[in-house]
OpenMM code with the backbone's topology and positions (N, CA, C; nanometers):
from openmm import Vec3, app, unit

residues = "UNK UNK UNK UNK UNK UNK UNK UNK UNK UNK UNK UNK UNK UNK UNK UNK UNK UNK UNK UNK UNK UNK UNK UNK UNK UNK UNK UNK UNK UNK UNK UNK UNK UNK UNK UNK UNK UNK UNK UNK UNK UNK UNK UNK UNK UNK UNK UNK UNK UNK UNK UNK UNK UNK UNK UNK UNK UNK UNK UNK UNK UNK UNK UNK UNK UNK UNK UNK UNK UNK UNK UNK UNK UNK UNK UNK UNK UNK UNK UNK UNK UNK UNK UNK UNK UNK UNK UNK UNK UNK UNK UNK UNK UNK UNK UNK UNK UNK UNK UNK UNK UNK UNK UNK UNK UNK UNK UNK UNK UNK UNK UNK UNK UNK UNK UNK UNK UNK UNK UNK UNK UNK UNK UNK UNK UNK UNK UNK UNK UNK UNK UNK UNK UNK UNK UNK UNK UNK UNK UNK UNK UNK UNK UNK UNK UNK UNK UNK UNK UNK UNK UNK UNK UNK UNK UNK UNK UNK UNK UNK UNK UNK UNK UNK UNK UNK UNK UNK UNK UNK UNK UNK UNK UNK UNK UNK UNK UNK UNK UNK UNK".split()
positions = [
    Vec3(-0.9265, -7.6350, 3.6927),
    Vec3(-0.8579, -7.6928, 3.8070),
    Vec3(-0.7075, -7.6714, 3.7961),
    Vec3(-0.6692, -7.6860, 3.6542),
    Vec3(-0.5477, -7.6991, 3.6519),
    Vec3(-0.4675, -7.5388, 3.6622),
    Vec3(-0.5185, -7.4503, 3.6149),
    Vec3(-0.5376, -7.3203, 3.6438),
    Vec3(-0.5249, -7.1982, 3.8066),
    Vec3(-0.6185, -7.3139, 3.8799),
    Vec3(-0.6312, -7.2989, 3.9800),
    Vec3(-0.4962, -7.3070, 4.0796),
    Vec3(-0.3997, -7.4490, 4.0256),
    Vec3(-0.3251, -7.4993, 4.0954),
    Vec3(-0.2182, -7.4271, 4.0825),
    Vec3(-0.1920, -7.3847, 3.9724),
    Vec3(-0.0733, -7.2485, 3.9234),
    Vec3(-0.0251, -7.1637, 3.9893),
    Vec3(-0.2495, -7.1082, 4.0064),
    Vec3(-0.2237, -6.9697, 4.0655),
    Vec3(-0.1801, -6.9626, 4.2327),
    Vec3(-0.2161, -7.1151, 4.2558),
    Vec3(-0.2297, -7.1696, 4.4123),
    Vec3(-0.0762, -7.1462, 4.4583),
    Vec3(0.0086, -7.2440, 4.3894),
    Vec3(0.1604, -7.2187, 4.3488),
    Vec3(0.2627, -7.1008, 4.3433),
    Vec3(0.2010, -6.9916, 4.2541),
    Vec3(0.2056, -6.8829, 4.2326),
    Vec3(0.2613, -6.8219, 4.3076),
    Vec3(0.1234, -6.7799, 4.4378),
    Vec3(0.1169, -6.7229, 4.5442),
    Vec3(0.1627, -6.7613, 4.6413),
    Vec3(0.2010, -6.9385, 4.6643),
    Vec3(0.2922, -6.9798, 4.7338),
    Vec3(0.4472, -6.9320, 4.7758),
    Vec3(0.4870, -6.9397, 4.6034),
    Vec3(0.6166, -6.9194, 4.5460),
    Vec3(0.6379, -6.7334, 4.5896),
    Vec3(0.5596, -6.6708, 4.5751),
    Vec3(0.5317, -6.4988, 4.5825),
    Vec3(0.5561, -6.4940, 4.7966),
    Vec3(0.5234, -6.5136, 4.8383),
    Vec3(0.4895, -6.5274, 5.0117),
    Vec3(0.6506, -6.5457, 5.0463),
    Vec3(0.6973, -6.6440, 4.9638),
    Vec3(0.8095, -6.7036, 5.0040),
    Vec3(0.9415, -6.6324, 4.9860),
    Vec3(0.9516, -6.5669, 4.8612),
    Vec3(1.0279, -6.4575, 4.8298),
    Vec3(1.0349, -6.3515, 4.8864),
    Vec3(1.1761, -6.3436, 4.9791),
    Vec3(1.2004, -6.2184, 4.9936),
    Vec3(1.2012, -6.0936, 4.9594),
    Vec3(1.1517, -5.9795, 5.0170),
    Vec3(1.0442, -5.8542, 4.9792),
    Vec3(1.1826, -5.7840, 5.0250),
    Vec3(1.1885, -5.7063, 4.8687),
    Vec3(1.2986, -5.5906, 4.8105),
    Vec3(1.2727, -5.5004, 4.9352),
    Vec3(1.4230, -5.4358, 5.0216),
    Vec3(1.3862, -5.3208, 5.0944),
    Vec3(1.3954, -5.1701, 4.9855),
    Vec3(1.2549, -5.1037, 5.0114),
    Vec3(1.2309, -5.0031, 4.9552),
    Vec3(1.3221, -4.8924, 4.9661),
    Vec3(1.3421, -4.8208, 4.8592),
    Vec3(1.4460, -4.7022, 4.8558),
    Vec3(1.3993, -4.5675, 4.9341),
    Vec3(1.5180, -4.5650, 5.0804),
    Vec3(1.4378, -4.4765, 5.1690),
    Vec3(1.5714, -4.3520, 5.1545),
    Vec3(1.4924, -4.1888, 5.1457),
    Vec3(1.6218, -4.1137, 5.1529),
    Vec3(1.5326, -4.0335, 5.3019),
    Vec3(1.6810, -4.0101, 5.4238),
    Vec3(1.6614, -3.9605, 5.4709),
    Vec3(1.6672, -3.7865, 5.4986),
    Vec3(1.6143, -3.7562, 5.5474),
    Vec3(1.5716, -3.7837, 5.7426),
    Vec3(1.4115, -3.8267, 5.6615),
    Vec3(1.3403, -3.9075, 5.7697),
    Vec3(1.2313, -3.9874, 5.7150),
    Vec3(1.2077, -4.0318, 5.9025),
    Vec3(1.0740, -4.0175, 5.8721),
    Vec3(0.9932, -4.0586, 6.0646),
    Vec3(0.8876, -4.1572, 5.9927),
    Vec3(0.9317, -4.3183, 6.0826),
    Vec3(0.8430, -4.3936, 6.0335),
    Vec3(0.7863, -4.4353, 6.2245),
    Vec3(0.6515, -4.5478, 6.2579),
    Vec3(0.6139, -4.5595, 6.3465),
    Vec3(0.6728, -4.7153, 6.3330),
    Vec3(0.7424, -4.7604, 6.4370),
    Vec3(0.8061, -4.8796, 6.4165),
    Vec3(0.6956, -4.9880, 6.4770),
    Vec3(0.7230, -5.1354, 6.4665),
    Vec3(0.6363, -5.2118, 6.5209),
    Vec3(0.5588, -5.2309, 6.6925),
    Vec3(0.6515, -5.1309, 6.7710),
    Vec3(0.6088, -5.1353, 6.8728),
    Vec3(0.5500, -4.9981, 6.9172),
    Vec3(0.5021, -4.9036, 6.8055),
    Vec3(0.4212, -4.7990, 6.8015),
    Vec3(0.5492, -4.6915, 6.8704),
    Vec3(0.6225, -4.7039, 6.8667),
    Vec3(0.7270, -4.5681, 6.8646),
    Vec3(0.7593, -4.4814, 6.7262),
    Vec3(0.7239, -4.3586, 6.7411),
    Vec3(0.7860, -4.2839, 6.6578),
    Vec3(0.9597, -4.2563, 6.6041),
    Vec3(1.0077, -4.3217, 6.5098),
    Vec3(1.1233, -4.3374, 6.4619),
    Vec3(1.1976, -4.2270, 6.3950),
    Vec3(1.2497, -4.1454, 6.3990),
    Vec3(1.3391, -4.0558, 6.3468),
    Vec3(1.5235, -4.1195, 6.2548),
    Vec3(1.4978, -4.1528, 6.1171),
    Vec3(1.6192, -4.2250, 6.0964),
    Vec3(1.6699, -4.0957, 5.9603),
    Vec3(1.8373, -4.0243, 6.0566),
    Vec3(1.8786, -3.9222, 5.9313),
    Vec3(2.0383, -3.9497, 5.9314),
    Vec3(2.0930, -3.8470, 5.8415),
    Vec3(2.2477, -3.8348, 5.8649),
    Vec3(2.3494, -3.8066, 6.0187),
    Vec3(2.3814, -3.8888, 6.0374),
    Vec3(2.4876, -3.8230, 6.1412),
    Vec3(2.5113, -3.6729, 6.1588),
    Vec3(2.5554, -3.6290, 6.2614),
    Vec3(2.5704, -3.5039, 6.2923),
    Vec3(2.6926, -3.4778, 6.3647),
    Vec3(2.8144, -3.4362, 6.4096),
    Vec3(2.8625, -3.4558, 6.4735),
    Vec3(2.8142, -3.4006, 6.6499),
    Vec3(2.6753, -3.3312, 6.6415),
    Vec3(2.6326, -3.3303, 6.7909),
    Vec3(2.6009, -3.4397, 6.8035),
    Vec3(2.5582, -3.5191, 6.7790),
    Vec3(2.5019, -3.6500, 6.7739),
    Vec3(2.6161, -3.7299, 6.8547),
    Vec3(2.7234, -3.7190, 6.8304),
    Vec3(2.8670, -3.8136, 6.9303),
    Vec3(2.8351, -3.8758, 7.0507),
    Vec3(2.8186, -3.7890, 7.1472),
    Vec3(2.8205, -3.7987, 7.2652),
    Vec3(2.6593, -3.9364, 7.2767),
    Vec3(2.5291, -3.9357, 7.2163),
    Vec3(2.4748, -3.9965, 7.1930),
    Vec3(2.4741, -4.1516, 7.1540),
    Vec3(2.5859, -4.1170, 7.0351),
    Vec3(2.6421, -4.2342, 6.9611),
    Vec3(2.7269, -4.3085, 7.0786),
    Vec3(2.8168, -4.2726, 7.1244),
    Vec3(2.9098, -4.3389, 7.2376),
    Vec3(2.8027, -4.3754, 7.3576),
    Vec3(2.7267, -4.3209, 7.3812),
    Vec3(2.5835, -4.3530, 7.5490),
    Vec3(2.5755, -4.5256, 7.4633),
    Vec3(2.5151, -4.5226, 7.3225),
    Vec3(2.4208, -4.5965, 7.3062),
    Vec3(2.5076, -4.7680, 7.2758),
    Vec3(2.6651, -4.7268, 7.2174),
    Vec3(2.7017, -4.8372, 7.2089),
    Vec3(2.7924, -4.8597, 7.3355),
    Vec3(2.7882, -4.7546, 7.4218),
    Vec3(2.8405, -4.8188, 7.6084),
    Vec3(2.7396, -4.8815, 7.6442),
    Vec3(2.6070, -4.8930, 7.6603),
    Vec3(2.5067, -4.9574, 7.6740),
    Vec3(2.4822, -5.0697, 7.6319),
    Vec3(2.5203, -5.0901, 7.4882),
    Vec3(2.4980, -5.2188, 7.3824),
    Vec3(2.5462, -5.3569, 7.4858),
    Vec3(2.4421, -5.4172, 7.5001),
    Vec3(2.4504, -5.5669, 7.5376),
    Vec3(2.5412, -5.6103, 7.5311),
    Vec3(2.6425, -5.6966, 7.5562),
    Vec3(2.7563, -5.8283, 7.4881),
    Vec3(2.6968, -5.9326, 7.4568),
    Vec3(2.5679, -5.9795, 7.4967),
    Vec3(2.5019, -6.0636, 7.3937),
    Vec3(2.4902, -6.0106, 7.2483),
    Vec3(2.4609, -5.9224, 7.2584),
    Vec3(2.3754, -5.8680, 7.1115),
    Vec3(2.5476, -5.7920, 7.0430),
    Vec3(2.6436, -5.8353, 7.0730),
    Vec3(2.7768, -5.7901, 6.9577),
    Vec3(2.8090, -5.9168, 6.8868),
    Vec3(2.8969, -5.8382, 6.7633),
    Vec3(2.8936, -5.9542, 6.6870),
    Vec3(3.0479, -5.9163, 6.6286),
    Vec3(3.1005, -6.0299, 6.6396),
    Vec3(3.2552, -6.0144, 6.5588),
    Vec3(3.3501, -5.9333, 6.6341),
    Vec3(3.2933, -5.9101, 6.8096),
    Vec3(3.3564, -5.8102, 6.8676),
    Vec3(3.3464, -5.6694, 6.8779),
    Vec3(3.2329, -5.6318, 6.7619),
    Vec3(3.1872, -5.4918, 6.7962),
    Vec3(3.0388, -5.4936, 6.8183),
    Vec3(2.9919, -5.4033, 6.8949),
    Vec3(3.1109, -5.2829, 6.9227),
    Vec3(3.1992, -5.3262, 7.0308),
    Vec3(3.2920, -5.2462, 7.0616),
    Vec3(3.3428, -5.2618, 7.1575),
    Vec3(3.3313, -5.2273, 7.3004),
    Vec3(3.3633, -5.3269, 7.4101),
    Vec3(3.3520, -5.2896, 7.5771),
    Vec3(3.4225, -5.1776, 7.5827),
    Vec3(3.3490, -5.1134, 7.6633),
    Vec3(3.3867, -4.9483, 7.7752),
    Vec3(3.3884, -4.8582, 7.6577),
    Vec3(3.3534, -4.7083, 7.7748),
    Vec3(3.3419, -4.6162, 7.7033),
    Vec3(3.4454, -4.6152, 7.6282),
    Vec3(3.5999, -4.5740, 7.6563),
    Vec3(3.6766, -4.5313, 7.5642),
    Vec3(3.7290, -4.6293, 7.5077),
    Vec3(3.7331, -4.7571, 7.5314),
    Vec3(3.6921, -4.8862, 7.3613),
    Vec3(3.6488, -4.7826, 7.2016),
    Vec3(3.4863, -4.7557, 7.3143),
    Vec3(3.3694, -4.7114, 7.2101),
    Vec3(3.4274, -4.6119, 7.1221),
    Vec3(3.4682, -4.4686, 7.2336),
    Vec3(3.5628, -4.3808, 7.1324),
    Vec3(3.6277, -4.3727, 7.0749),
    Vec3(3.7421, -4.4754, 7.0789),
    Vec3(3.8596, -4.4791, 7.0156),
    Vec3(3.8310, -4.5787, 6.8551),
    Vec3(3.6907, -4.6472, 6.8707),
    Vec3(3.6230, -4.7863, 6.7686),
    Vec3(3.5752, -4.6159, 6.6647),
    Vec3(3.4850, -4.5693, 6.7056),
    Vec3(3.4042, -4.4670, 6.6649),
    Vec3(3.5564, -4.3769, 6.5703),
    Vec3(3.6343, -4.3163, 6.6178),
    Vec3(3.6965, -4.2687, 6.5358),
    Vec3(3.7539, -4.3271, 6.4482),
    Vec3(3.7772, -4.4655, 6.4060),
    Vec3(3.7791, -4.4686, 6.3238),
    Vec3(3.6866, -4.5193, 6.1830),
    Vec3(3.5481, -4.5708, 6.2324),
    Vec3(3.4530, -4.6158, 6.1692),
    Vec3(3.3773, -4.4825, 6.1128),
    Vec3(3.3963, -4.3718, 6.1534),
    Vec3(3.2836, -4.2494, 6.1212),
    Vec3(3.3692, -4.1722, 6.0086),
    Vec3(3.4287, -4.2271, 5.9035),
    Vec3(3.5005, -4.1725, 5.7582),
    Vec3(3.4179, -4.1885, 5.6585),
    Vec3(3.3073, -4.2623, 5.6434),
    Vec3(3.1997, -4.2444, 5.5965),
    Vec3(3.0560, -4.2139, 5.5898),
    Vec3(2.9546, -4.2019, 5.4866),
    Vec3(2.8244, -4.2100, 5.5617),
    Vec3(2.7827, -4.2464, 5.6521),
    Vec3(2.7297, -4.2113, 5.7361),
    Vec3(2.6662, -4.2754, 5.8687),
    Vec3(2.5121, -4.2216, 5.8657),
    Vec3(2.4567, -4.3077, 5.9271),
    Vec3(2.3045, -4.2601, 5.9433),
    Vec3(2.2255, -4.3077, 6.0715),
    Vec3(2.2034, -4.2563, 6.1507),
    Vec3(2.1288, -4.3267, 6.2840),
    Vec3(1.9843, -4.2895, 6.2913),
    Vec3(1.9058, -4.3654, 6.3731),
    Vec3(1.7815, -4.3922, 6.4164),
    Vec3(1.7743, -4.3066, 6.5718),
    Vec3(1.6675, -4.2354, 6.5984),
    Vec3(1.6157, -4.2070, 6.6665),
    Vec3(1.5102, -4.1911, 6.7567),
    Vec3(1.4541, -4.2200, 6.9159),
    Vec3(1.3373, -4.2397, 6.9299),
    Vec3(1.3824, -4.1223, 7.0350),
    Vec3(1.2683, -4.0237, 7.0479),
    Vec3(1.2486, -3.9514, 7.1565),
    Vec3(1.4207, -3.8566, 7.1851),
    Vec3(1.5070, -3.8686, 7.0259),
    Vec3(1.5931, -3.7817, 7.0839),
    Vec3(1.7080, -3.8898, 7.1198),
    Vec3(1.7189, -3.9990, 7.1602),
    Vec3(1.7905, -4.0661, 7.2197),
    Vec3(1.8395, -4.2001, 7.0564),
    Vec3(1.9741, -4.1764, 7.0279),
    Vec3(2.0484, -4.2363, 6.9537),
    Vec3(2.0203, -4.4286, 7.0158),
    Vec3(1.9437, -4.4473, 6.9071),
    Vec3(1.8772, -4.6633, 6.9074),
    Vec3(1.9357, -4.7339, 6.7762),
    Vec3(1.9852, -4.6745, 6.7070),
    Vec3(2.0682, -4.7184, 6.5782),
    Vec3(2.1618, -4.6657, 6.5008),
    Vec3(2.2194, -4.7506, 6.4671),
    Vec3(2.3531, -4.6821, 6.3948),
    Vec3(2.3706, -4.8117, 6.2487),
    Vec3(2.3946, -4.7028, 6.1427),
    Vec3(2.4736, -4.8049, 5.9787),
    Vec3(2.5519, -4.6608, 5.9350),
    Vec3(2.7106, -4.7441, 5.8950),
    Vec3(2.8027, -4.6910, 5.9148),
    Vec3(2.8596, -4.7376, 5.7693),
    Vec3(2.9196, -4.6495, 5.6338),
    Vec3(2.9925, -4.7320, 5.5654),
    Vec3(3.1647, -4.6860, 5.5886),
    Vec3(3.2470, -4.8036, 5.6151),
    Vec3(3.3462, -4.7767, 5.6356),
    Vec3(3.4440, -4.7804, 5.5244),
    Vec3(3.5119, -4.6490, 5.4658),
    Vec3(3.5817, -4.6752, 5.3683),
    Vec3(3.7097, -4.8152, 5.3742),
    Vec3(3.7110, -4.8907, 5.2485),
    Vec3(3.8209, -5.0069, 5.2445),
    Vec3(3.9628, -4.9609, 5.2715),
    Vec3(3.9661, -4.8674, 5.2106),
    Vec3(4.1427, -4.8444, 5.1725),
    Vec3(4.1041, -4.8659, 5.0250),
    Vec3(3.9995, -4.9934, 4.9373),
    Vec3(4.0351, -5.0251, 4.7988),
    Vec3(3.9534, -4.9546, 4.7105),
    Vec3(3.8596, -5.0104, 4.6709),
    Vec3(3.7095, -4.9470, 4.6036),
    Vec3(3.5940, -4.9604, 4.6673),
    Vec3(3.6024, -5.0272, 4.8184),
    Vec3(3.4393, -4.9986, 4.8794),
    Vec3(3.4522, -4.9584, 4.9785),
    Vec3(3.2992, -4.9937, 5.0242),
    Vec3(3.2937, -4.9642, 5.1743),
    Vec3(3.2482, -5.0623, 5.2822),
    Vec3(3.3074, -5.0878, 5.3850),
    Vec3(3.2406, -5.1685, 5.4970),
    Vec3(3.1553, -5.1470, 5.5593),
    Vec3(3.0126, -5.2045, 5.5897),
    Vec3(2.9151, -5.1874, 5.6353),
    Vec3(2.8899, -5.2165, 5.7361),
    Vec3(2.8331, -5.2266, 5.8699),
    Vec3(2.8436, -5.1879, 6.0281),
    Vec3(2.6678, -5.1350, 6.0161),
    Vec3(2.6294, -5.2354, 6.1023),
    Vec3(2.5123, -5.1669, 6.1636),
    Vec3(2.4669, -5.2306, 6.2795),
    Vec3(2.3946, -5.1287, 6.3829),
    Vec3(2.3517, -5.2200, 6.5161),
    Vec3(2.1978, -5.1141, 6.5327),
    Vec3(2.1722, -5.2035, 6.6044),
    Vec3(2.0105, -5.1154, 6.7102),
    Vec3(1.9985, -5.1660, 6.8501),
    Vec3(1.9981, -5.0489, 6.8889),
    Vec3(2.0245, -5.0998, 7.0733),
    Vec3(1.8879, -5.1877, 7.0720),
    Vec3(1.9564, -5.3224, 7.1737),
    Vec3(1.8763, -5.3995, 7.2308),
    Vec3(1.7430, -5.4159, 7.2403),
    Vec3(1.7413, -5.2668, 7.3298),
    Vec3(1.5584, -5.2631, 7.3549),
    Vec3(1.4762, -5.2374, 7.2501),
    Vec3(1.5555, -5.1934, 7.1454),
    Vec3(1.4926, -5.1859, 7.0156),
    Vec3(1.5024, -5.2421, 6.8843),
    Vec3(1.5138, -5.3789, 6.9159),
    Vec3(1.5503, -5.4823, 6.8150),
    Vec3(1.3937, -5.5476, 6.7828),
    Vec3(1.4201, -5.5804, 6.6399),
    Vec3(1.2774, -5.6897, 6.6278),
    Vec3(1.2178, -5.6146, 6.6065),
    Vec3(1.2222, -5.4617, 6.5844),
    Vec3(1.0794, -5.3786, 6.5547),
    Vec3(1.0624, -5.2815, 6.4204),
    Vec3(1.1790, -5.3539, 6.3266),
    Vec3(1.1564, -5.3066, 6.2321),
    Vec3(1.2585, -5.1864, 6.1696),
    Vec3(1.3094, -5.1666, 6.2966),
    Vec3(1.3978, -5.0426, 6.2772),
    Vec3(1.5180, -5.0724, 6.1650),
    Vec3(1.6182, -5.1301, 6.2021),
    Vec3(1.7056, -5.1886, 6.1632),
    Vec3(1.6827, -5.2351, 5.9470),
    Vec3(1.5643, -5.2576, 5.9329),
    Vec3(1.5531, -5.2209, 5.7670),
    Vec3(1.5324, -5.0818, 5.7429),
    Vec3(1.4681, -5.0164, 5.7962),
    Vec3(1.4624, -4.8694, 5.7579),
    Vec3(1.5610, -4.7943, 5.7765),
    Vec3(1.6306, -4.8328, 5.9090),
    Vec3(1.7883, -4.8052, 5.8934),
    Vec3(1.9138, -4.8242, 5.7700),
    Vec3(1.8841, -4.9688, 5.7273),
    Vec3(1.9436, -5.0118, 5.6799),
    Vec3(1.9516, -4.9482, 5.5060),
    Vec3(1.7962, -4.9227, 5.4756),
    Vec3(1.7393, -4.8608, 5.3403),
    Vec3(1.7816, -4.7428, 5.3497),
    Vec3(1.7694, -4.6182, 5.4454),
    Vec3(1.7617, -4.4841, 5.4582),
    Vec3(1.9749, -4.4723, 5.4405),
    Vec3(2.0226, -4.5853, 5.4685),
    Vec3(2.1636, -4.6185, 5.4711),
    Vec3(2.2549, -4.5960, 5.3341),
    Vec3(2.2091, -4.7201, 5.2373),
    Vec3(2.2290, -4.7171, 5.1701),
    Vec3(2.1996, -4.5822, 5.0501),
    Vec3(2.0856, -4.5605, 5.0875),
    Vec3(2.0121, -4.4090, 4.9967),
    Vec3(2.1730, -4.3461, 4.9963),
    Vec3(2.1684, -4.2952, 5.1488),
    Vec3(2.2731, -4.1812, 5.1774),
    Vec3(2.4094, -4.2421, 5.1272),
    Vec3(2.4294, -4.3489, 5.1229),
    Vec3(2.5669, -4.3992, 5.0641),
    Vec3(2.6270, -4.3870, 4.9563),
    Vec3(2.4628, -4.4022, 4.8600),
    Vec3(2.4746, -4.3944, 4.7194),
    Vec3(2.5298, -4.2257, 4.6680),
    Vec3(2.4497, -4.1552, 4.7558),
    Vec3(2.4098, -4.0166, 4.7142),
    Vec3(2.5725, -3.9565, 4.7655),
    Vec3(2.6440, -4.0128, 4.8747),
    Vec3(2.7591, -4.0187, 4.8906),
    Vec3(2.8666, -4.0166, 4.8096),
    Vec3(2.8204, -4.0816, 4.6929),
    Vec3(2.9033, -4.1706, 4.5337),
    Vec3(2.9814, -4.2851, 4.6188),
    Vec3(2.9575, -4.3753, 4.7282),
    Vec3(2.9914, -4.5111, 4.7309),
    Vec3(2.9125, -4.6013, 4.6133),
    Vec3(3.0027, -4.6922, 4.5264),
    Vec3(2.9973, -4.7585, 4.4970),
    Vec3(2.9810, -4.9373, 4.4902),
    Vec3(3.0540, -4.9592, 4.5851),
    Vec3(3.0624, -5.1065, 4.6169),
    Vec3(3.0621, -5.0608, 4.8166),
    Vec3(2.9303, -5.2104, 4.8102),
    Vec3(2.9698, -5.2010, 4.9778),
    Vec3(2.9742, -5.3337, 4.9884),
    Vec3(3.0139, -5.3620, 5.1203),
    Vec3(3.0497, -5.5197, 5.1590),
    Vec3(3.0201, -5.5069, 5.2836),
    Vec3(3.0116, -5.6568, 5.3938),
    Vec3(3.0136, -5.6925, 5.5159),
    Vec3(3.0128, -5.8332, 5.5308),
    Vec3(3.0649, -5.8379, 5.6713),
    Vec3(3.0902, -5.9485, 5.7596),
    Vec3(2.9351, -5.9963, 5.7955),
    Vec3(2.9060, -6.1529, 5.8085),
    Vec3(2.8048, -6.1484, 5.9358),
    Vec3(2.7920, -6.3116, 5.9168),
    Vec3(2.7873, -6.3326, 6.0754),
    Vec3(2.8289, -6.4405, 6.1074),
    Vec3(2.7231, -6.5688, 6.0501),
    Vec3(2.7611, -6.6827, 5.9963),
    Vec3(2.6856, -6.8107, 5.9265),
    Vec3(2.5349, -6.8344, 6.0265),
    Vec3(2.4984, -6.8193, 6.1156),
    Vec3(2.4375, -6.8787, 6.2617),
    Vec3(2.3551, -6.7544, 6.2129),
    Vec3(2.3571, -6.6087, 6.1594),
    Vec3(2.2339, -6.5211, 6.2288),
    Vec3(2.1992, -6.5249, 6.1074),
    Vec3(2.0524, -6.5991, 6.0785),
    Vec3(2.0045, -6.5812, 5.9570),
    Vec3(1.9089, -6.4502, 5.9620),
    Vec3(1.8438, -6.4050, 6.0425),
    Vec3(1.7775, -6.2821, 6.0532),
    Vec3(1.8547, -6.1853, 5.9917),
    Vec3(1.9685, -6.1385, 6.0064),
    Vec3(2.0338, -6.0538, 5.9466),
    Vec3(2.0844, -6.1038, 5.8127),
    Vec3(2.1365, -6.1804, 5.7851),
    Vec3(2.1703, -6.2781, 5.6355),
    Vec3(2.0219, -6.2304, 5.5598),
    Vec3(1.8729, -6.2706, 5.6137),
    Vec3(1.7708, -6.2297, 5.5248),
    Vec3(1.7416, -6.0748, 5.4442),
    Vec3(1.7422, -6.0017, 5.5450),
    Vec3(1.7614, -5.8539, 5.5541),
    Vec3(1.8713, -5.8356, 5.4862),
    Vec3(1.9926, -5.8270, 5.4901),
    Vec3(2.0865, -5.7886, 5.3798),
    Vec3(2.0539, -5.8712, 5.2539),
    Vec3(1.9950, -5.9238, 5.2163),
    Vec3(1.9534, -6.0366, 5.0504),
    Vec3(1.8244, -5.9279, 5.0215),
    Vec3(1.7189, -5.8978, 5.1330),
    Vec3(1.6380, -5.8284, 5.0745),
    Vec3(1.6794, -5.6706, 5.0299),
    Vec3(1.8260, -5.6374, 5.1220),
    Vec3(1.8997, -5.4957, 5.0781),
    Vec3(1.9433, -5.4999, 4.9655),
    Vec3(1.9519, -5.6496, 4.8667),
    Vec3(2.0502, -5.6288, 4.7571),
    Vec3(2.1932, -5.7555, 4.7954),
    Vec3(2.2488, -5.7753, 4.8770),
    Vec3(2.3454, -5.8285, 4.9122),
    Vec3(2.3625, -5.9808, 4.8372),
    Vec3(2.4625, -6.0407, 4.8404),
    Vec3(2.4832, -6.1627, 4.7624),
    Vec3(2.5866, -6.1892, 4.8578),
    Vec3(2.6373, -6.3529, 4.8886),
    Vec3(2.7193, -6.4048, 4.9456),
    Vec3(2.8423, -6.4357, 4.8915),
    Vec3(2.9449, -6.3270, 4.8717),
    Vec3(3.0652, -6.3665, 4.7823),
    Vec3(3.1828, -6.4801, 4.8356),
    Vec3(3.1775, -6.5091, 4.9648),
    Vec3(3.2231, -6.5767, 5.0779),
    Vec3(3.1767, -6.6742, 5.1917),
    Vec3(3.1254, -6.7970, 5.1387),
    Vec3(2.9961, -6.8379, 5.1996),
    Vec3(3.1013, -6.9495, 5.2790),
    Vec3(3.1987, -6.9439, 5.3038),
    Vec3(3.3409, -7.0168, 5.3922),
    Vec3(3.3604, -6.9733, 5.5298),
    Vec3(3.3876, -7.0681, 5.6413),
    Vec3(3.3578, -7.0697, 5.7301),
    Vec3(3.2876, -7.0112, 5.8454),
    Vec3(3.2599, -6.9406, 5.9887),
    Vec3(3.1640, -6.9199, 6.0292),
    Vec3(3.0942, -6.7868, 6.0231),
    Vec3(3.2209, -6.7215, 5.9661),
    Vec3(3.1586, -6.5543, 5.9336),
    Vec3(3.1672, -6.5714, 5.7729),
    Vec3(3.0350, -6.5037, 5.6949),
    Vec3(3.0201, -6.5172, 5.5719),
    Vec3(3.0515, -6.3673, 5.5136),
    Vec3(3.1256, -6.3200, 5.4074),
    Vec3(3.1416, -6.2162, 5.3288),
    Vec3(3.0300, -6.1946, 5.1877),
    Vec3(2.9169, -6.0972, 5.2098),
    Vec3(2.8370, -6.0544, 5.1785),
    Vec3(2.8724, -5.8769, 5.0893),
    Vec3(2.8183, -5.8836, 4.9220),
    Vec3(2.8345, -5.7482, 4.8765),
    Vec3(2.7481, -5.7493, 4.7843),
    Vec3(2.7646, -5.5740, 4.7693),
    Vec3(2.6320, -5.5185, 4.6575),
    Vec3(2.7093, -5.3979, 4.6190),
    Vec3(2.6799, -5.3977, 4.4384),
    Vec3(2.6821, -5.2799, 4.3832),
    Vec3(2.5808, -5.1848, 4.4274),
    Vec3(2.6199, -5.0381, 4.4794),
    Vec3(2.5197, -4.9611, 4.4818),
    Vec3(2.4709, -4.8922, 4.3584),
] * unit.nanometer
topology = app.Topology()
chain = topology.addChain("A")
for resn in residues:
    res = topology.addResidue(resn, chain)
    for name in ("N", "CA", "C"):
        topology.addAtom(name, app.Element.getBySymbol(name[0]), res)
């Protein structure tokens, strides 16, 4: 009985723990939760014109901390300077649905940035993004990455803890989050 209750425990304790995101190197085609075929690789610079459609589109519900930014040439003028590092986007059918971006500091890391258009949130994308991200970051030779994200979105707070992330800044409503790569 007493045996029993352990293992009961166990498996409790196991369910509850957040599940390590797996080490993804891209380009890599996974089928996301809503049965779309996913295409997630390195940036390209044909890819631009894509990249700018998808965050002129991006909701203002769904921004956070102010990015991305309103109107097209917001977007362009945000984009040049965030694309100095790895970048890696998601693809369905050809059409740019995600973006993770590491932005060099100026010091020893990099700032991390990621979104998935709207219609394609909740389906899974956004960890495989996020994994296929980091791969390329590492392989990059980034070392230290960091990010912003606001106290209120625990969905994303979970997902970066299962990327590795730790809360170095857990002070007021935006929290500062980093990981050795």
């Amino acid at each position: 009985m007493h045996a029993a209750l352990l293992r009961g425990i166990e498996r409790t304790l196991t369910s509850l723990r957040p599940r390590r995101l797996p080490s993804v190197s891209p380009p890599v085609t996974f089928t996301d939760e809503a049965d779309r075929e996913i295409d997630v690789r390195a940036y390209r610079e044909a890819d631009h014109e894509g990249l700018v459609a998808m965050y002129d589109e991006f909701d203002s519900a769904h921004r956070a901390q102010g990015i991305p930014p309103i109107g097209e040439s917001a977007v362009r003028s945000w984009l040049e300077r965030i694309l100095d590092g790895p970048d890696v986007l998601a693809l369905h059918e050809g059409l740019v649905v995600g973006h993770v971006s590491f932005v060099p500091d100026g010091e020893t890391g990099h700032e991390l940035a990621i979104f998935v258009h709207q219609a394609y949130q909740n389906a899974g994308i956004g960890s495989h993004l996020l994994a296929a991200g980091l791969d390329r970051a590492r392989e990059a030779g980034v070392t230290r990455v960091w990010l912003s994200v606001e106290r209120q979105n625990r969905r994303a707070k979970r997902l970066y803890r299962r990327a590795g992330f730790a809360t170095v800044d857990p002070q007021g409503s935006v929290q500062r989050m980093s990981r050795l790569l």
